[in-house]
C-alpha positions as CSV (number, residue, x, y, z in Angstrom):
1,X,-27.1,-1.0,17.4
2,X,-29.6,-0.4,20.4
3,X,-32.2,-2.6,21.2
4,X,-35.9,-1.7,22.2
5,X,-36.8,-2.3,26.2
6,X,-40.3,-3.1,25.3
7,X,-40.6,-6.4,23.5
8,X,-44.3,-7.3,22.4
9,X,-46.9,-7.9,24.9
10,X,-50.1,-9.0,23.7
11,X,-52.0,-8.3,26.8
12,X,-51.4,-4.6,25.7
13,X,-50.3,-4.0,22.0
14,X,-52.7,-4.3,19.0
15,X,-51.5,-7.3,17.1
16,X,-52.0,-9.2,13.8
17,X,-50.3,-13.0,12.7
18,X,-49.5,-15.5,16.0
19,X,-48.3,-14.0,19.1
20,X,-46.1,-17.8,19.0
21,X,-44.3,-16.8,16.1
22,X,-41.2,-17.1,15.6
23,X,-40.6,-13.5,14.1
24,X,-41.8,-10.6,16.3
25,X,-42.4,-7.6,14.4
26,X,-42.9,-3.7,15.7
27,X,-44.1,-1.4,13.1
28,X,-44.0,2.0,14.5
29,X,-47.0,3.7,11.9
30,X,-47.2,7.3,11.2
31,X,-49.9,8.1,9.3
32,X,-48.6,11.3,8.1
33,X,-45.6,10.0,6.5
34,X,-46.0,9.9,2.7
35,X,-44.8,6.4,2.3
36,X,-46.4,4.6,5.4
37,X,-48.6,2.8,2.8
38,X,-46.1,1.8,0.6
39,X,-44.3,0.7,3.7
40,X,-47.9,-1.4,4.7
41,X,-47.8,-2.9,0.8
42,X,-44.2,-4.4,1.3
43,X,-44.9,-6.0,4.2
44,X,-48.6,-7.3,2.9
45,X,-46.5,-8.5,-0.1
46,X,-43.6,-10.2,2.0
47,X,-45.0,-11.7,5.2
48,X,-48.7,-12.5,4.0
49,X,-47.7,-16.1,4.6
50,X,-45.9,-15.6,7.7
51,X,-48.5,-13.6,9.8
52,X,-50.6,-16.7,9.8
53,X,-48.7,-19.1,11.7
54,X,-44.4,-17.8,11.9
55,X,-44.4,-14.4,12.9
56,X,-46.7,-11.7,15.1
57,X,-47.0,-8.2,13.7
58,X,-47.5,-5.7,16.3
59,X,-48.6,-1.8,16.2
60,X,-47.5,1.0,17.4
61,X,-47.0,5.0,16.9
62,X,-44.5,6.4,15.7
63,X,-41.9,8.9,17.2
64,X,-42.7,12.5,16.7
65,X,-40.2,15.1,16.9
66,X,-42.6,18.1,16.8
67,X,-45.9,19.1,17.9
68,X,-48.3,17.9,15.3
69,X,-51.8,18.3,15.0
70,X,-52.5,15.8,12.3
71,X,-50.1,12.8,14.1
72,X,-51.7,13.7,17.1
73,X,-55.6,13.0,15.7
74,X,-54.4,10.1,13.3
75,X,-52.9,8.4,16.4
76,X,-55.2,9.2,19.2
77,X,-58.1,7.9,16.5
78,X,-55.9,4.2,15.5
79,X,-55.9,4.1,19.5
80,X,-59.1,4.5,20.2
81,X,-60.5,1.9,17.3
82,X,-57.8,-0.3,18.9
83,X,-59.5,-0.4,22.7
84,X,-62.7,-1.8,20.2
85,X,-60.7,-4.5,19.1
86,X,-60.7,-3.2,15.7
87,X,-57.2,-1.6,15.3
88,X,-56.7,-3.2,11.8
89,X,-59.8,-1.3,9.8
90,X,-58.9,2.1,11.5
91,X,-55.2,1.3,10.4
92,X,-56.4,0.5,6.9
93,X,-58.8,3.5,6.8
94,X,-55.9,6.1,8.0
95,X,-53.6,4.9,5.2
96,X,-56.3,5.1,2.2
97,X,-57.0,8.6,3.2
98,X,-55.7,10.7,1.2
99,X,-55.1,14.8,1.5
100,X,-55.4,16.5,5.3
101,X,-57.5,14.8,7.9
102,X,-60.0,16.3,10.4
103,X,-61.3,15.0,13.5
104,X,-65.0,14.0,11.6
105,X,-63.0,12.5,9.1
106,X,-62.1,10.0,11.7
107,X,-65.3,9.6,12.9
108,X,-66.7,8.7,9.8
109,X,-64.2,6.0,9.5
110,X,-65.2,4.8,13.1
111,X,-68.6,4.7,11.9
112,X,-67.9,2.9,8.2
113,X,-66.2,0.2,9.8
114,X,-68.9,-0.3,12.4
115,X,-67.7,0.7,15.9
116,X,-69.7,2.4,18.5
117,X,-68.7,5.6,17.8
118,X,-70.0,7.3,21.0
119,X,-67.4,5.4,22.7
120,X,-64.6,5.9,19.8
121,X,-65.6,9.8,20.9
122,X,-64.8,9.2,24.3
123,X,-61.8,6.9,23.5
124,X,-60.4,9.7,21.1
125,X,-60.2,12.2,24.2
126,X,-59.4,10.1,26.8
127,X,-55.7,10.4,28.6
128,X,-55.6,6.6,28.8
129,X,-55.4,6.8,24.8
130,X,-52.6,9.6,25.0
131,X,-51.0,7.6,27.7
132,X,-51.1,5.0,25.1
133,X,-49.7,7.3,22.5
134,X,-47.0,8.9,24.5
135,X,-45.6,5.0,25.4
136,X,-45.2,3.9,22.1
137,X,-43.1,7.3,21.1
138,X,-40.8,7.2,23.8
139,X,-40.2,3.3,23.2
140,X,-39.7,4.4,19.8
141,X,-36.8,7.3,20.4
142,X,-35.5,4.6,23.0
143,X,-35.1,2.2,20.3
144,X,-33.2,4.7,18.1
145,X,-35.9,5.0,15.4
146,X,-36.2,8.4,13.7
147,X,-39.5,10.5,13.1
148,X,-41.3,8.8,11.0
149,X,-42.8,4.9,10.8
150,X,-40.1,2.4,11.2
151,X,-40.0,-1.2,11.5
152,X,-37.9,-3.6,14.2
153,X,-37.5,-7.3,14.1
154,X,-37.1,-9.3,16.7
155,X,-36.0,-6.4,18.8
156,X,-33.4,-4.6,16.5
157,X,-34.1,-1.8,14.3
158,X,-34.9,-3.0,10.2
159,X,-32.1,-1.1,8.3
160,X,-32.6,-3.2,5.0
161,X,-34.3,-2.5,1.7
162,X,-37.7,-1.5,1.6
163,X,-38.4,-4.4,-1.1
164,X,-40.4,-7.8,-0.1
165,X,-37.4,-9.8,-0.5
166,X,-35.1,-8.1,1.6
167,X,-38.2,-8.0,4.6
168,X,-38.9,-11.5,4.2
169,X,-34.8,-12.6,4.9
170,X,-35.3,-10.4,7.4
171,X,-38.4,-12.0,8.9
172,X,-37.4,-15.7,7.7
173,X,-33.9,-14.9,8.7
174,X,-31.7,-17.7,6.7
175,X,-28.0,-18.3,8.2
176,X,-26.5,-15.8,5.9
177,X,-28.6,-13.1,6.8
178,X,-27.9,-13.7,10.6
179,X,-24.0,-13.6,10.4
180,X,-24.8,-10.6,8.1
181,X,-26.4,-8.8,10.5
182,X,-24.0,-10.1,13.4
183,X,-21.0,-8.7,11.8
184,X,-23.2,-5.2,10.7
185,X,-24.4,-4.8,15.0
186,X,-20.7,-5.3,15.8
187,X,-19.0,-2.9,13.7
188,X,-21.2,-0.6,14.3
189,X,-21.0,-1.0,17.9
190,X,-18.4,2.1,19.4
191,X,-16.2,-0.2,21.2
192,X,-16.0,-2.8,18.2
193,X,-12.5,-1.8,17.1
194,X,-10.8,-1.8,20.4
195,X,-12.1,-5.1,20.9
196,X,-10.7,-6.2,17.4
197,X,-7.6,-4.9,18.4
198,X,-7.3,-6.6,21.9
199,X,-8.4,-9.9,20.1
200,X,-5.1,-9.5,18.3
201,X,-2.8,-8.4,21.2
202,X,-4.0,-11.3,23.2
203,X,-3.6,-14.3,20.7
204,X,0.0,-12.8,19.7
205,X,1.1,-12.9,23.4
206,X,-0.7,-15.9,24.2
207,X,1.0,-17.4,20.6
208,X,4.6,-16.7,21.9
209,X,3.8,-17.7,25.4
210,X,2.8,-21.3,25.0
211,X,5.4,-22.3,23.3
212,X,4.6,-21.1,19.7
213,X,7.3,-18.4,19.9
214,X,9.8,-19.7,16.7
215,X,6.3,-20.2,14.5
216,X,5.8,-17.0,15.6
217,X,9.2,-15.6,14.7
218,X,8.6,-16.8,11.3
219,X,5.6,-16.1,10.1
220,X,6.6,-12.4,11.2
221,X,9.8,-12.9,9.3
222,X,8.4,-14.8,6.5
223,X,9.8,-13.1,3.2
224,X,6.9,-11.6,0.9
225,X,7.8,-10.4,-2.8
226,X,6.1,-9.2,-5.9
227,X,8.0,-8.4,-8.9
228,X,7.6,-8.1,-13.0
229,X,10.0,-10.3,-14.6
230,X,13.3,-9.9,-13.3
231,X,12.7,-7.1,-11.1
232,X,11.3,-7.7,-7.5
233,X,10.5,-6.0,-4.2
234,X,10.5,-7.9,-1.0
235,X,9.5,-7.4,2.6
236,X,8.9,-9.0,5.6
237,X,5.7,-10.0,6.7
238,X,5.8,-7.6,9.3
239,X,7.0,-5.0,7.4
240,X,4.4,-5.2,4.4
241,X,2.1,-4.7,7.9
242,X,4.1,-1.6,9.6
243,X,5.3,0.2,6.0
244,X,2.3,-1.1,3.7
245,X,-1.0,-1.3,5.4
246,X,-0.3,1.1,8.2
247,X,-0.3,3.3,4.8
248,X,-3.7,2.6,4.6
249,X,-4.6,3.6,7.8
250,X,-2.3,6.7,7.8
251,X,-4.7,7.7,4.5
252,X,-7.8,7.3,6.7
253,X,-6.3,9.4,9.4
254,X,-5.2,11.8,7.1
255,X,-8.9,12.1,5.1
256,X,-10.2,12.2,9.1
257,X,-7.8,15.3,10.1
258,X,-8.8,17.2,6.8
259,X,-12.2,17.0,7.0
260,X,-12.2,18.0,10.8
261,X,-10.1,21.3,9.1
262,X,-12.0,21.3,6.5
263,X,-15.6,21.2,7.9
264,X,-15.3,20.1,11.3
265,X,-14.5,20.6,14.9
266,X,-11.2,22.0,14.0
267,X,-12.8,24.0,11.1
268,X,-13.4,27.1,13.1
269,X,-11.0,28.6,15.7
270,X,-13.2,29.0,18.5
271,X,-14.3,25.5,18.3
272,X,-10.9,24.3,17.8
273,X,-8.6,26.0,20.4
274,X,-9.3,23.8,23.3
275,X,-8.5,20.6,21.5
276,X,-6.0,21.9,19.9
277,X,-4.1,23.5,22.8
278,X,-5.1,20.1,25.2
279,X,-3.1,18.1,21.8
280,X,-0.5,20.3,22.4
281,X,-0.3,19.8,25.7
282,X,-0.8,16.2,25.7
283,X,1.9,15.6,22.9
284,X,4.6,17.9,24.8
285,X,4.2,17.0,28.7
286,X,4.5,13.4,27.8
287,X,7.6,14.2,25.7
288,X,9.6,16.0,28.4
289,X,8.8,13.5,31.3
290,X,10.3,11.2,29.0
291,X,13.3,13.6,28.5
292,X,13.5,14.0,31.8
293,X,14.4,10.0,32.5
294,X,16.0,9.7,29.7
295,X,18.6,13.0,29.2
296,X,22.1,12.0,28.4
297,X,20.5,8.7,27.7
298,X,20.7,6.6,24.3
299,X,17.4,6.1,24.5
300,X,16.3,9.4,24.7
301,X,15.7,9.4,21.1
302,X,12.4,7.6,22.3
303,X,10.5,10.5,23.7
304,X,8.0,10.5,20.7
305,X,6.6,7.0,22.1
306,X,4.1,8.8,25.1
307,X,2.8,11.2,22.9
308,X,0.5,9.6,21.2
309,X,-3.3,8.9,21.9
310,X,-5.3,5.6,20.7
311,X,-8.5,6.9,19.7
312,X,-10.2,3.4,18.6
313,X,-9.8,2.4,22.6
314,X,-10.5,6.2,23.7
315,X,-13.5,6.6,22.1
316,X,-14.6,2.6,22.4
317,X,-14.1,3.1,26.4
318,X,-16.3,6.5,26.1
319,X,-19.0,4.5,24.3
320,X,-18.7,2.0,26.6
321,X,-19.7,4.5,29.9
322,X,-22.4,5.3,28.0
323,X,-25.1,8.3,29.3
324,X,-22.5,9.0,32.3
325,X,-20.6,10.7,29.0
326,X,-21.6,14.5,28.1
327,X,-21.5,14.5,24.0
328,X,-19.1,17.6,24.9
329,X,-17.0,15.6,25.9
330,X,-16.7,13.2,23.1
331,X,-16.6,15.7,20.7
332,X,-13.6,17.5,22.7
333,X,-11.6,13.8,23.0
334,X,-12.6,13.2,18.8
335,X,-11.1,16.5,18.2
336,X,-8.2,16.6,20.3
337,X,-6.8,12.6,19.1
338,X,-7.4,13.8,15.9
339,X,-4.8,16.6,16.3
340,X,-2.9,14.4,18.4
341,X,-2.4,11.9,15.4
342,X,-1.4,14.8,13.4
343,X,1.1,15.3,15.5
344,X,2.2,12.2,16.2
345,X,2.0,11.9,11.6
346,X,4.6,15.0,12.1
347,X,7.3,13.6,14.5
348,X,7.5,10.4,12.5
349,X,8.4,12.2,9.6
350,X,10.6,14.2,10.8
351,X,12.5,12.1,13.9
352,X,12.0,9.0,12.6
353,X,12.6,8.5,9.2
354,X,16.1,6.8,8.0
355,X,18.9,8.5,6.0
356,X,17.5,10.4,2.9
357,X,17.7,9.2,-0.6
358,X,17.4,12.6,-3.3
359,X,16.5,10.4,-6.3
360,X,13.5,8.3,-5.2
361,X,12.3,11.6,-2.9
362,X,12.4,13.9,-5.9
363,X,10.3,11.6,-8.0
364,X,7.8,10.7,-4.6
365,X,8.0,14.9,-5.2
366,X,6.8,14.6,-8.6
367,X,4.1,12.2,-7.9
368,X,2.7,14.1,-4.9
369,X,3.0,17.6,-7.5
370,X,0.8,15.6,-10.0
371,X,-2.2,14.5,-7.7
372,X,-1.9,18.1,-6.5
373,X,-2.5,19.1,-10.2
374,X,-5.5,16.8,-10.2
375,X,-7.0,18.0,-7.1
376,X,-6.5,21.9,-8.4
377,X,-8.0,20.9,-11.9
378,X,-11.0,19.4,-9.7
379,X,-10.3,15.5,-11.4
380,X,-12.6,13.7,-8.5
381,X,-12.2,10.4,-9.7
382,X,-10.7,8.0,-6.6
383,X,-8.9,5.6,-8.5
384,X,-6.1,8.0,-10.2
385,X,-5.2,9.1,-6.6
386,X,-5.0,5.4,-5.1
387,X,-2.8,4.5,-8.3
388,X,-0.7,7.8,-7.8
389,X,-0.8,6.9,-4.1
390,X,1.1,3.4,-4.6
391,X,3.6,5.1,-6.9
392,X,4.2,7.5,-4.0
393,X,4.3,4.8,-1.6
394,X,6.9,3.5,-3.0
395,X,9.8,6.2,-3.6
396,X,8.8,7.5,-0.3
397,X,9.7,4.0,0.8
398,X,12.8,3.9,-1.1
399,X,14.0,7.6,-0.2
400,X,14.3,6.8,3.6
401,X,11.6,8.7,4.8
402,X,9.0,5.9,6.7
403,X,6.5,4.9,3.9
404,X,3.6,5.5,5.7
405,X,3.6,9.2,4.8
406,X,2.8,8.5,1.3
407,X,-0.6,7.7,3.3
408,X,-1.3,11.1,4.4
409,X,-0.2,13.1,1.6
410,X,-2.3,11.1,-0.5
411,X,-4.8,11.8,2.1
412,X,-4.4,15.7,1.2
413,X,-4.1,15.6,-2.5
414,X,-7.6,14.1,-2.6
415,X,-9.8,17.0,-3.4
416,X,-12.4,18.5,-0.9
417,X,-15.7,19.6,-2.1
418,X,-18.8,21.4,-0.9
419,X,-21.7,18.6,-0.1
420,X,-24.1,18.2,-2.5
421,X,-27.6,19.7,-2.7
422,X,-29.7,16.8,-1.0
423,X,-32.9,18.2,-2.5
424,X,-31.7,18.1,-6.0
425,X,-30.7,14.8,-5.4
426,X,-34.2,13.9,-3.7
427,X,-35.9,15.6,-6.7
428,X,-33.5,14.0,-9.4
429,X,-33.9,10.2,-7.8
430,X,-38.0,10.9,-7.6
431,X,-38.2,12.0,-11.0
432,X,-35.8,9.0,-12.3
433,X,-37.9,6.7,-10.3
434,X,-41.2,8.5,-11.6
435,X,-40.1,7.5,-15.2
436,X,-39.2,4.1,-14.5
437,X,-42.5,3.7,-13.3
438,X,-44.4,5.1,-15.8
439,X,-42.6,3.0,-19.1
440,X,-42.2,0.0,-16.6
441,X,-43.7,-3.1,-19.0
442,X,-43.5,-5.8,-16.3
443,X,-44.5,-6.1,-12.7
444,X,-42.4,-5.6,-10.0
445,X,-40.8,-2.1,-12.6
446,X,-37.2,-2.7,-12.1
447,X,-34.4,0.2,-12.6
448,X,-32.8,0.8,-16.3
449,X,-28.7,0.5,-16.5
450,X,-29.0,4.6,-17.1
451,X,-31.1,5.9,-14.3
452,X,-29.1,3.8,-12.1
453,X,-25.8,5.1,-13.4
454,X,-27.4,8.6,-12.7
455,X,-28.6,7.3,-9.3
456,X,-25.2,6.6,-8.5
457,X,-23.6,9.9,-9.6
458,X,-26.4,11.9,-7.3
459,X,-25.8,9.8,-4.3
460,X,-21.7,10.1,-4.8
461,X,-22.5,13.9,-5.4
462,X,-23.6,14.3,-1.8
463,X,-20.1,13.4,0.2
464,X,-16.8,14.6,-0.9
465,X,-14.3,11.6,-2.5
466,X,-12.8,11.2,1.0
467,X,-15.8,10.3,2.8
468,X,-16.5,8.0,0.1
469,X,-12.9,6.6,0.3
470,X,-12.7,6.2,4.1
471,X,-15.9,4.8,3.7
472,X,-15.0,1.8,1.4
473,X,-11.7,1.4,3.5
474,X,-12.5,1.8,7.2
475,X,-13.7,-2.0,7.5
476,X,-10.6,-3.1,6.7
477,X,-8.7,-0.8,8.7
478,X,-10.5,-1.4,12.0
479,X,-10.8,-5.2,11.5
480,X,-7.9,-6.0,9.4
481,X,-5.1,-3.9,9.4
482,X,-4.5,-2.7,12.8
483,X,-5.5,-5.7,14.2
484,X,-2.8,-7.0,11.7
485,X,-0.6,-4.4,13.5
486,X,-1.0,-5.2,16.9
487,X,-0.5,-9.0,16.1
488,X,2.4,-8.8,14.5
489,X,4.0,-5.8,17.0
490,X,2.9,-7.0,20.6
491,X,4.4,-10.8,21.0
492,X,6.6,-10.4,23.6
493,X,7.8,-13.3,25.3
494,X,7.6,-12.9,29.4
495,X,9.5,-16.2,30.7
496,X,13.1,-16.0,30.0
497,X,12.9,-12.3,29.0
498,X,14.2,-9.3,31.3
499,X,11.3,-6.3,32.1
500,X,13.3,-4.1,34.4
501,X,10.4,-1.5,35.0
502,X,13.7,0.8,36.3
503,X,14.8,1.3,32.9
504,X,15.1,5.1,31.7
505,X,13.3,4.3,28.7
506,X,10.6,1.9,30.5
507,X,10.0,4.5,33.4
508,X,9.5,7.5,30.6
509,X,7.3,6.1,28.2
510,X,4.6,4.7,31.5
511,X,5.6,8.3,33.5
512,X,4.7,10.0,30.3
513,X,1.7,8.0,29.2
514,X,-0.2,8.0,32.6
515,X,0.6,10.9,34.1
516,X,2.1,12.9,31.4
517,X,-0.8,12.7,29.2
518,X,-3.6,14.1,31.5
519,X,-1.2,16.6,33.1
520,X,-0.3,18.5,29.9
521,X,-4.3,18.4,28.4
522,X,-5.7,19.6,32.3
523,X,-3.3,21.9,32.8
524,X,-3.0,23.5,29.6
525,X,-7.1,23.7,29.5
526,X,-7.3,24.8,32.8
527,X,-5.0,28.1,32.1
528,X,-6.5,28.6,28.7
529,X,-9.7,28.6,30.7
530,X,-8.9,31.0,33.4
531,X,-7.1,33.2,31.9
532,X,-10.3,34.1,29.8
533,X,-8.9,32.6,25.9
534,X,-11.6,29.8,25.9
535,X,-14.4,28.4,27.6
536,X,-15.4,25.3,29.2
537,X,-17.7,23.0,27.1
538,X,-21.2,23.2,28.1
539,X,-21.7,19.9,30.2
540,X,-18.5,19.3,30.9
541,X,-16.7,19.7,34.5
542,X,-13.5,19.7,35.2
543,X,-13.7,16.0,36.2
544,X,-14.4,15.1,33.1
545,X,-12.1,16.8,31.7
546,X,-9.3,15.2,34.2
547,X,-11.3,11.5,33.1
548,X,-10.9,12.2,29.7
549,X,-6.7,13.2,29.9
550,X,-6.2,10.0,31.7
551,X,-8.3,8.0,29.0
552,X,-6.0,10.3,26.9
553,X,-2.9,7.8,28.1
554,X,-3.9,4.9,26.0
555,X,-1.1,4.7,23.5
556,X,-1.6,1.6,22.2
557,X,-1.1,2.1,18.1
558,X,0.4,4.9,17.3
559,X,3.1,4.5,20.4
560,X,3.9,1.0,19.4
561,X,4.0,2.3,15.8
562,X,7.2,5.2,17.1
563,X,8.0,2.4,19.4
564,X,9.1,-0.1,16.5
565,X,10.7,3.1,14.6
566,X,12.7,4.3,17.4
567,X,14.0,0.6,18.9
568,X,15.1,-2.3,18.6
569,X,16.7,-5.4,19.7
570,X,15.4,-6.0,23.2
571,X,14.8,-2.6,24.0
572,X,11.8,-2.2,21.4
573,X,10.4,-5.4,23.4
574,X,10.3,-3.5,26.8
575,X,9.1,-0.4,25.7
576,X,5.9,-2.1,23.7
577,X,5.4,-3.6,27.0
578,X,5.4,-0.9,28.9
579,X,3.1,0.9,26.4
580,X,0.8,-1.9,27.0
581,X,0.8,-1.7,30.9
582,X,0.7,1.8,30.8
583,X,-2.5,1.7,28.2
584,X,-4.4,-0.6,30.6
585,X,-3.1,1.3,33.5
586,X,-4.5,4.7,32.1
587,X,-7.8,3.0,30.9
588,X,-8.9,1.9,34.2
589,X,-7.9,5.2,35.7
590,X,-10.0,7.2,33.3
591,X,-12.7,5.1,33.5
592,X,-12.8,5.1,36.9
593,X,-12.6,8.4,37.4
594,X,-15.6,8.9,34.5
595,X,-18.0,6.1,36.1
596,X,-18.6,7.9,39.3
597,X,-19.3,10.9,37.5
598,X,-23.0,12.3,37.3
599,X,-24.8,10.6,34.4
600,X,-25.4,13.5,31.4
């Protein structure tokens, strides 16, 4: 979450409460906005105390993201009462006003609440006042507020309720509310995830290295089983990890690649071919460098490993570079690790699944036909899928194919669905909220069982039953499960243990992840590009391009993921390393390479 560059400064802004408080408030007003005065009465309500003596208040104008005659006059005129030391009754005035507003209309107001209008005309048409005017906006957009009035606390946008309660945690801000918001700014920080998942890689080789190896071993080994009566199923702890929650993940990866079919990037062909031909690229040059060490090898059953693409890392490093980043570029690296993970989905299934089992595949067959038949009789309901889905899980496990698939094609039985008409739902929630207000017997009106049950339909209307699922999910995925993952898959042991970095295996998978990986996407782009079948992005040069294919080398996940399928023994050790080395190697390349590009 961005923070504002221009704290408070009393010498300049038009304040109310102590300027020592403890709580330092921005409210960026637009007197245009419909709800600016409801806005004004929740925070009368819930910091009436605290503007006394704990917090400062101060005001500002909003963002505008269009030429606007009547933000323009209501502004300049809050402005100009303002260099009269009488911001408040201008503020006050502006917000009781109802209907359109004309330029005597302020004047009036200058004269009810006794300033010197002569010099409130002067102020109104001065450019120090739309200097004034112009600063606040662009501190505003800097901030990350949208166009209308918003509020930020102690320097970070107010994303809560609009209620008194919620404004005055938020002003008071209790211990709960702080770790609250704490964990809220970092997952919704880019790079959050990658971070999560170096957390993990680092305590699980730190674990094994300091002498906490054999704990190590068995808490990975540690034997886990349910069962119902006599009948049980048991895994290791590391297995429940690399079969069971990886599902999860696979699902989310799988509801990501089918909307991006569906109604994204890769929805529409022109849009999609240069991703989809740099994935291509990406997944194959990787894939025959590793062949190439490996031929008439036993390891070269391996040469899935390199082909895959971290995106949590790719896309937390891109965040991380920040304006030096054209969003063509972002959108190209989204699209093209999305396909890459399809691929990568594909050659698990297919190379890296154990012998096959007919009976427990042709009844995984039967539960994948029935959620099929529920997506085709539109049954949008997410709980009969994620049932179905643990049914599937399960034969799919049993049949010998790797269990994680049941993921994805749960992840394409859920039904798709064209997004909901967001003014009906705007309409439908202001006329239930209209009602409630009008038969409310008590004061504050709270919300009947019903409108809120039809609330909840409207606003579940809007996305499709994936978004809603990844939604619910992704939290746990990014900070639970793959770290998880890369805790229980990266503790190597270094002392003692063999790295030969001249092993075929060792050689193909770094060969193929740092110079593999950007040589297929560049040069598959570059002759799609030349020879006339696409175009460049707009803002994008061919050194990003190169940046990005080398950022394109982090493996990380999904290579450790084929790396455990296709190993084991020692081997599987060497090659996770090497996956590692070549991830950090390929990181710092890429970033490199993007950090002395132009900014955007």
């Amino acid at each position: 979450m961005r923070r504002t560059d221009s704290p408070i400064d009393p010498s300049r802004d038009f304040t109310a409460g102590s300027v020592n408080g403890r709580s330092k408030l921005v409210w960026y007003v637009d007197y245009t906005f419909n709800y600016t005065s409801v806005v004004r009465d929740i925070m009368r309500a819930a910091a009436q105390d605290l503007y006394q003596d704990q917090a400062v208040v101060a005001f500002r104008q909003a963002p505008c993201a269009n030429q606007s005659d009547q933000r323009d006059l209501t502004a300049r005129a809050a402005v100009a009462a303002g260099w009269q030391g009488n911001y408040l009754d201008m503020h006050s005035a502006l917000l009781e006003h109802s209907g359109e507003i004309e330029k005597q209309d302020v004047e009036r107001m200058a004269q009810e609440i006794g300033l010197d209008v002569k010099r409130f005309r002067a102020d109104f048409r001065s450019d120090e006042t739309w200097d004034r005017v112009t600063q606040d906006r662009a501190a505003a957009k800097k901030a990350g507020l949208e166009d209308h009035s918003g509020l930020i606390i102690d320097g970070r946008i107010y994303q809560g309720a609009w209620d008194e309660a919620s404004l005055m945690e938020a002003l008071e801000k209790p211990l709960g509310h702080r770790i609250m918001r704490a964990g809220a700014e970092f997952q919704n920080w880019a790079a959050s995830a990658g971070m999560a998942l170096i957390l993990a890689t680092f305590s699980a080789l730190i674990m094994v290295n300091v002498g906490f190896d054999a704990a190590y071993e068995r808490l990975r080994d540690l034997i886990i089983s349910i069962g119902i009566g006599e009948a049980t199923f048991a895994l290791s702890a590391q297995a429940w990890v690399n079969d069971g929650l990886m599902a999860v993940f696979f699902l989310l990866v799988g509801i990501e690649i089918k909307r991006e079919f569906v109604d994204g990037e890769l929805s529409e062909l022109s849009k999609a071919s240069l991703p989809l031909l740099g994935a291509i690229g990406g997944m194959a040059a990787p894939a025959l460098i590793y062949l190439a060490f490996n031929w008439d090898h036993p390891s070269a059953h391996g040469w899935g490993v390199p082909m895959a693409t971290d995106i949590a890392f790719t896309l937390g490093i891109l965040a991380l570079l920040g304006d030096r980043i054209p969003p063509a570029l972002k959108v190209f690296i989204t699209a093209l690790a999305i396909a890459d993970d399809l691929g990568a989905i594909l050659v698990i299934a297919v190379f890296y699944s154990e012998g096959i089992n007919a009976e427990p595949l042709l009844i995984a067959g039967g539960g994948f036909a029935t959620m099929l038949v529920m997506n085709r009789v539109k049954v949008y309901a997410r709980a009969p899928y994620l049932i179905l889905g643990v049914v599937l899980w399960f034969f799919v496990h049993e049949s010998g194919l790797h269990a994680t698939l049941a993921g994805v094609l749960t992840a394409a039985a859920i039904p798709s669905r064209r997004t909901g008409n967001i003014a009906g739902a705007a309409a439908q929630t202001s006329a239930l909220f209209d009602r409630e207000l009008r038969v409310a017997k008590t004061s504050p009106a709270t919300v009947s069982s019903r409108s809120l049950h039809l609330l909840q339909q409207a606003l579940d209307r809007l996305r499709e039953p994936g978004y809603h699922l990844q939604h619910a999910l992704e939290g746990w995925s990014n900070f639970l499960i793959l770290p998880l993952f890369a805790f229980f898959n990266t503790g190597i042991v270094f002392y003692g243990k063999s790295f030969d970095v001249t092993t075929p295996e060792v050689l193909g998978v770094m060969a193929g992840l740092i110079i593999g990986k950007p040589l297929g996407i560049v040069f598959i782009c570059w002759l799609a590009v030349k020879t006339g079948i696409v175009d460049l992005p707009s803002g994008m040069t061919w050194r990003h391009m190169i940046g990005g294919g080398c950022l394109a080398g982090i493996g990380f996940t999904m290579s450790i993921f084929i790396a455990t399928a296709a190993f084991d023994g020692a081997a599987v050790n060497s090659v996770k390393l090497a996956v590692l080395i070549a991830s950090v190697i390929a990181a710092t390349i890429g970033a490199l390479i993007l950090r002395s590009s132009e900014p955007d």
